[in-house]
N, CA and C atoms as an extended XYZ file, in Angstrom:
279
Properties=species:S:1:pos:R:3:atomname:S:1:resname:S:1:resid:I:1 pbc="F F F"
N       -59.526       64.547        7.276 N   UNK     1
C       -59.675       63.115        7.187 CA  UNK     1
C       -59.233       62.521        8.519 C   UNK     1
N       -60.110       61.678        8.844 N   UNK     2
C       -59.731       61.235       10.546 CA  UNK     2
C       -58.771       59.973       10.057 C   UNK     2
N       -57.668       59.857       10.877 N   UNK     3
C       -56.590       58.643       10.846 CA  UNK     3
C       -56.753       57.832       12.018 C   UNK     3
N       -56.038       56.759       11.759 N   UNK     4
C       -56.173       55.681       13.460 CA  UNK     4
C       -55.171       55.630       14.132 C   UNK     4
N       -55.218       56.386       15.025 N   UNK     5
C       -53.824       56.772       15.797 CA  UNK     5
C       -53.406       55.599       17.448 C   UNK     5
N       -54.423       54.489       16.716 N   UNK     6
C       -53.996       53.401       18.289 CA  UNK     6
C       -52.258       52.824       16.801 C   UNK     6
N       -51.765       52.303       17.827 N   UNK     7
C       -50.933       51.595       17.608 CA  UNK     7
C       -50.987       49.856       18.133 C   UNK     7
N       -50.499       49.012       17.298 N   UNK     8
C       -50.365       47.120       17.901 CA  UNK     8
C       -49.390       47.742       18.749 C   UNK     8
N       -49.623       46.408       19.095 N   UNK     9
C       -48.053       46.187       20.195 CA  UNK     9
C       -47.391       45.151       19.367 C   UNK     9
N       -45.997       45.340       19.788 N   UNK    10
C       -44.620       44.857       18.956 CA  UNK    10
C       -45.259       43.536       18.439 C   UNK    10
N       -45.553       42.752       19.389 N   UNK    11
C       -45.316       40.902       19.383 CA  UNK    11
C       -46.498       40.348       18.929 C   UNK    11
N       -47.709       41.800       18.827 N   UNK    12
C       -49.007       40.550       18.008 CA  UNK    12
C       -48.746       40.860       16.615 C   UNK    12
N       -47.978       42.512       16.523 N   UNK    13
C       -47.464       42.562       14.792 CA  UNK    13
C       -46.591       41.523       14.099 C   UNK    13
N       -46.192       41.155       14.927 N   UNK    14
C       -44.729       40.171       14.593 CA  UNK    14
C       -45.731       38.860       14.402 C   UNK    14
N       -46.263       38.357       15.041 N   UNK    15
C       -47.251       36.779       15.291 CA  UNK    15
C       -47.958       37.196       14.194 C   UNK    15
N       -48.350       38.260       13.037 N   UNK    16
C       -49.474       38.573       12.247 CA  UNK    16
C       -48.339       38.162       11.086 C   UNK    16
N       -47.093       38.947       11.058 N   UNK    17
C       -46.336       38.341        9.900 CA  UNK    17
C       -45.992       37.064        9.725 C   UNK    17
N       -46.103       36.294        9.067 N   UNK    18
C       -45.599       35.289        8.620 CA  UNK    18
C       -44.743       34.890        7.379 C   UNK    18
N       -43.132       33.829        7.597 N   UNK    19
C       -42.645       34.395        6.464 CA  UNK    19
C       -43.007       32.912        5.674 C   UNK    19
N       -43.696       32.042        6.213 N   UNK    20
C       -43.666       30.652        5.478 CA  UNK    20
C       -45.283       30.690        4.625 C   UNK    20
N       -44.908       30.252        2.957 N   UNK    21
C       -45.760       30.545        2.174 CA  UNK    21
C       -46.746       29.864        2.533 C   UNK    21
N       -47.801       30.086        2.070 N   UNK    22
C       -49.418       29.647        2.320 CA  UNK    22
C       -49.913       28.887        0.902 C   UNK    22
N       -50.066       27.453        1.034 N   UNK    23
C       -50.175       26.618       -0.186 CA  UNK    23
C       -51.229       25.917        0.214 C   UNK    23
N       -52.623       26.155       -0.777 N   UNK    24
C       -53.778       25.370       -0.752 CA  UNK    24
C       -54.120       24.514       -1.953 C   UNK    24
N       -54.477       23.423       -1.669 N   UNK    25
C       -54.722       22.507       -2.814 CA  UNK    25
C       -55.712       23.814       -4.263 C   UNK    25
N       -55.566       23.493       -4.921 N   UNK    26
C       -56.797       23.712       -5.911 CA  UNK    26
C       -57.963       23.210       -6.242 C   UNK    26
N       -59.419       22.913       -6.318 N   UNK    27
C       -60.864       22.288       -6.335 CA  UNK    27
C       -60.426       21.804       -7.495 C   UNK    27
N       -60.052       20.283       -7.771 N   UNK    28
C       -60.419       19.872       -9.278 CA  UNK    28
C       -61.607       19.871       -9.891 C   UNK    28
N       -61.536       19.808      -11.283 N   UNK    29
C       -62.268       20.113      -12.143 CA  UNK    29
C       -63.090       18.772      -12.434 C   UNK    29
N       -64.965       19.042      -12.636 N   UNK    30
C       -65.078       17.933      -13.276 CA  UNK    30
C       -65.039       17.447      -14.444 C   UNK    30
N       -64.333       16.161      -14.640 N   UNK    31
C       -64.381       16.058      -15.786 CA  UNK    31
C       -65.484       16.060      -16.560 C   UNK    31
N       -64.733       16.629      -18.038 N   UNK    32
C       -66.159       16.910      -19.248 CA  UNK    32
C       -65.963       15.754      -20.266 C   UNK    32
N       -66.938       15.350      -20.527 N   UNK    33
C       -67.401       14.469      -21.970 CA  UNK    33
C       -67.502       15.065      -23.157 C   UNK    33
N       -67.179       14.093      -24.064 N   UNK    34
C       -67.527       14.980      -25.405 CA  UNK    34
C       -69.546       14.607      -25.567 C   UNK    34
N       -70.196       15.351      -26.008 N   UNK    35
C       -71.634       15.414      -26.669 CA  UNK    35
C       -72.012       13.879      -27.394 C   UNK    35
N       -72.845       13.154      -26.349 N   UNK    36
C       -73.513       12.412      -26.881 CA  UNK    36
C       -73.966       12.267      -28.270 C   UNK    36
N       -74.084       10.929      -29.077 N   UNK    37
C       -74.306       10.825      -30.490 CA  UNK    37
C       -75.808       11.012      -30.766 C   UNK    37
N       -76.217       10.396      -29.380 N   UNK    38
C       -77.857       10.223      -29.547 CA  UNK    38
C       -79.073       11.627      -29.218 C   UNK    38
N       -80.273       11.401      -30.046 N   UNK    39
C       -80.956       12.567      -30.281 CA  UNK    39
C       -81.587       12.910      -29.153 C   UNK    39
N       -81.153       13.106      -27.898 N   UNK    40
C       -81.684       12.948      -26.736 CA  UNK    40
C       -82.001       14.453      -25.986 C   UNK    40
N       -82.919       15.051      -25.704 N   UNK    41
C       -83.089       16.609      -25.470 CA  UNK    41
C       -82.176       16.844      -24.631 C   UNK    41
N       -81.089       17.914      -24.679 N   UNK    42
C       -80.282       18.749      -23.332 CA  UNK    42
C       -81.156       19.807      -22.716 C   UNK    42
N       -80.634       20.278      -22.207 N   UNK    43
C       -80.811       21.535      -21.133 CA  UNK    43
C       -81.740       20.799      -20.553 C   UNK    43
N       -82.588       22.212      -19.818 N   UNK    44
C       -83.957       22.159      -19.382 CA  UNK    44
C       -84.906       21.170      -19.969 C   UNK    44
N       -85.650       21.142      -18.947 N   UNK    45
C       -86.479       19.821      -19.104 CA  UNK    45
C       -87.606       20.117      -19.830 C   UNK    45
N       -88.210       19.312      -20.732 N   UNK    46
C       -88.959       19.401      -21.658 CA  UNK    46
C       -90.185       19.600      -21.270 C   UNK    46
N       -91.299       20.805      -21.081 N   UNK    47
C       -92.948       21.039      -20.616 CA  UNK    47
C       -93.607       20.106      -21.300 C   UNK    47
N       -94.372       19.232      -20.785 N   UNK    48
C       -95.055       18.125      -21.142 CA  UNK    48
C       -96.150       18.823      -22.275 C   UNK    48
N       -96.007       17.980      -23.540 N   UNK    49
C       -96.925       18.375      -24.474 CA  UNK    49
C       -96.180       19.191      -25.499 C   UNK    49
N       -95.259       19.631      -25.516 N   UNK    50
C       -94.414       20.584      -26.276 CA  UNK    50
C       -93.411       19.638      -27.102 C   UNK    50
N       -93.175       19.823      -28.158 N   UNK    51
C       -91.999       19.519      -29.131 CA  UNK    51
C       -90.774       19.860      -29.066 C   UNK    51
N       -89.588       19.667      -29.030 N   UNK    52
C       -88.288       19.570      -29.177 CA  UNK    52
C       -88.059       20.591      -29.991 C   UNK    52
N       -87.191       21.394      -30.177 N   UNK    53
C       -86.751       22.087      -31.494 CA  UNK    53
C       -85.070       22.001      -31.395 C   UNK    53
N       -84.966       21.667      -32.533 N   UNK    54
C       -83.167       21.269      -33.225 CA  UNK    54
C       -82.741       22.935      -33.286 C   UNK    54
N       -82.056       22.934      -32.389 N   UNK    55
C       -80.634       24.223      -32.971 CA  UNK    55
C       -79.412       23.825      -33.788 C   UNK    55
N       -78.743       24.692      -34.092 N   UNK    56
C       -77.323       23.893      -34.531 CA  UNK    56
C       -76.440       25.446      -33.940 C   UNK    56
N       -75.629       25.041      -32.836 N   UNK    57
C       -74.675       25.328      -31.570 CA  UNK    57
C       -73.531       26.595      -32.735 C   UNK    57
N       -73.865       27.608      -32.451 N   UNK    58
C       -72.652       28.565      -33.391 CA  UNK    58
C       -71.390       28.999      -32.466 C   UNK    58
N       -71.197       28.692      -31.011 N   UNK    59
C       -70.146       28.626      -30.111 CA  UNK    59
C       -69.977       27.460      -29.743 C   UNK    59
N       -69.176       27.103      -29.160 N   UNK    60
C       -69.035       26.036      -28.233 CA  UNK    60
C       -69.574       26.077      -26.855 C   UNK    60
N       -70.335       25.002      -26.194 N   UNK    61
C       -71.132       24.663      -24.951 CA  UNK    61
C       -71.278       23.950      -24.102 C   UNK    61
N       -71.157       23.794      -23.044 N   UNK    62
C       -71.318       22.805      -22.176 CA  UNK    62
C       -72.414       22.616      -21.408 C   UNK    62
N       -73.081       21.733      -21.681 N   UNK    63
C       -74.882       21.709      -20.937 CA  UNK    63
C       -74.359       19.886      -20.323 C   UNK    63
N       -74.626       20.284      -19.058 N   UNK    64
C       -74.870       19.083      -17.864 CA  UNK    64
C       -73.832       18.224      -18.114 C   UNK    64
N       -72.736       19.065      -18.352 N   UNK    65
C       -71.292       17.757      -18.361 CA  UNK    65
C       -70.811       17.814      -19.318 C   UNK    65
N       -71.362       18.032      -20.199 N   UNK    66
C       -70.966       17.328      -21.775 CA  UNK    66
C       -70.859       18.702      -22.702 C   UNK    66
N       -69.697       18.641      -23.893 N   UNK    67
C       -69.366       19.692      -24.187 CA  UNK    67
C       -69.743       18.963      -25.584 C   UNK    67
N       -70.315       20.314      -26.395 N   UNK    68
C       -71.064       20.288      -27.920 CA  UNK    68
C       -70.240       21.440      -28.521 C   UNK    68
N       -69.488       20.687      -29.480 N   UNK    69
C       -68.810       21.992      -30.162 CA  UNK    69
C       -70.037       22.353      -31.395 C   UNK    69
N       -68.693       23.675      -32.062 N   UNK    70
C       -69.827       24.610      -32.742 CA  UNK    70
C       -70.428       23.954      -33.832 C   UNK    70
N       -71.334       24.394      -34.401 N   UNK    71
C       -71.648       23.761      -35.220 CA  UNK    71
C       -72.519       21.915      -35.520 C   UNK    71
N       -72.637       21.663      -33.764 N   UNK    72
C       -73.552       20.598      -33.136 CA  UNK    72
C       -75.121       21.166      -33.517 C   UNK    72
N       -75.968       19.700      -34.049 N   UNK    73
C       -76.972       20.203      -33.633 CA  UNK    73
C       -77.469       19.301      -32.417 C   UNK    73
N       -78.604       20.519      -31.852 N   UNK    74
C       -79.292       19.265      -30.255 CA  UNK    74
C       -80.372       19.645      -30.325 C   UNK    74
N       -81.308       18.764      -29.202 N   UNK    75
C       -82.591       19.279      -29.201 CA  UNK    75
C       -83.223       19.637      -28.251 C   UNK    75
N       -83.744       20.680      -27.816 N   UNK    76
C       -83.904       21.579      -26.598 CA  UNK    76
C       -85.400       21.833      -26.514 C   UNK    76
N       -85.443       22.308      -25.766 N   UNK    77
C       -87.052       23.246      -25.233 CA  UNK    77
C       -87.434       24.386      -25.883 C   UNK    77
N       -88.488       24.665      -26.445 N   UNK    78
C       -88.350       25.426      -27.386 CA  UNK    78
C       -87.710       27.368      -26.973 C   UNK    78
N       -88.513       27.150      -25.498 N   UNK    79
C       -87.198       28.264      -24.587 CA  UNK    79
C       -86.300       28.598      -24.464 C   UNK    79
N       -85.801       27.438      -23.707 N   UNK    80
C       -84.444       27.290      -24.123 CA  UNK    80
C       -83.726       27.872      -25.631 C   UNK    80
N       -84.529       27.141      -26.349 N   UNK    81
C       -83.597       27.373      -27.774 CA  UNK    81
C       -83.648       28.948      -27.630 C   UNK    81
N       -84.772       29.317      -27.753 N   UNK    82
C       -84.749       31.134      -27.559 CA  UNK    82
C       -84.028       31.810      -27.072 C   UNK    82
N       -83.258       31.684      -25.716 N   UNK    83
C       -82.484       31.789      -24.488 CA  UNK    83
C       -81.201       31.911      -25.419 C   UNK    83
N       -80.932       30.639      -25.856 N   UNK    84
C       -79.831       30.009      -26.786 CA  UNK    84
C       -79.508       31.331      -27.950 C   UNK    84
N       -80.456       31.679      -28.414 N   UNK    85
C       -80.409       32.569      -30.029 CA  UNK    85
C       -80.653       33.931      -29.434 C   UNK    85
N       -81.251       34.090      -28.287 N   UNK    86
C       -81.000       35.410      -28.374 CA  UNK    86
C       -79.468       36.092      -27.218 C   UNK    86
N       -78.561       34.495      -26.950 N   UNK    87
C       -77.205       34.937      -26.549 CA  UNK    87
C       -76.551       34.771      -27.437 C   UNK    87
N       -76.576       34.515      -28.790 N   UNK    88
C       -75.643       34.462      -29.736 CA  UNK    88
C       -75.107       32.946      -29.694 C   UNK    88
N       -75.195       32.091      -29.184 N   UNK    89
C       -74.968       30.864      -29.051 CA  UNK    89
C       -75.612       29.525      -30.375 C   UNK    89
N       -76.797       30.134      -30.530 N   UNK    90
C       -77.916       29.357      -31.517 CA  UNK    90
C       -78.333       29.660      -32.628 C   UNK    90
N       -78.354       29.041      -33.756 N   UNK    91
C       -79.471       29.397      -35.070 CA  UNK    91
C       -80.152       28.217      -35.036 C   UNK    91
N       -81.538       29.023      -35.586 N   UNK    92
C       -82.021       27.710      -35.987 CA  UNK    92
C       -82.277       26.747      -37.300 C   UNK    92
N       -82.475       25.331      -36.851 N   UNK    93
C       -82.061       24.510      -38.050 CA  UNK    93
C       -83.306       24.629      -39.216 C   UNK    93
């Protein structure tokens, strides 16, 4: 096994340690809403000509901000909903 046999010199090892801690803000979070009352389609955008289909939410979710607990129903793309039921997330109504 080949090793690395250069050595630093004393004073750039020393300038590499540092003993004062390193403190960065954290990215706040955006805030979430609770799930609109109104029957208004989430997710993905609806293909013109196509119908809505109602799931009712068997996890909890957050689509575009807004969090739908379990047991919500919404109305989605009919893709989507598919997407939805075949992650375990969806049944349908």
């Amino acid at each position: 096994m080949a090793t690395n046999t250069t050595k630093k010199p004393a004073a750039a090892a020393a300038a590499e340690e540092s003993t004062e801690p390193v403190t960065e803000p954290t990215p706040a979070r955006s805030a979430r809403t609770p799930a609109p009352a109104s029957e208004a389609v989430v997710g993905p955008a609806l293909p013109v000509g196509v119908a809505p289909v109602k799931v009712r939410l068997s996890h909890h979710l957050g689509i575009g901000g807004a969090d739908y607990p379990p047991g919500a129903e919404i109305l989605v793309s009919p893709d989507y909903a598919r997407r939805l039921r075949g992650q375990g997330y969806a049944t349908q109504v």
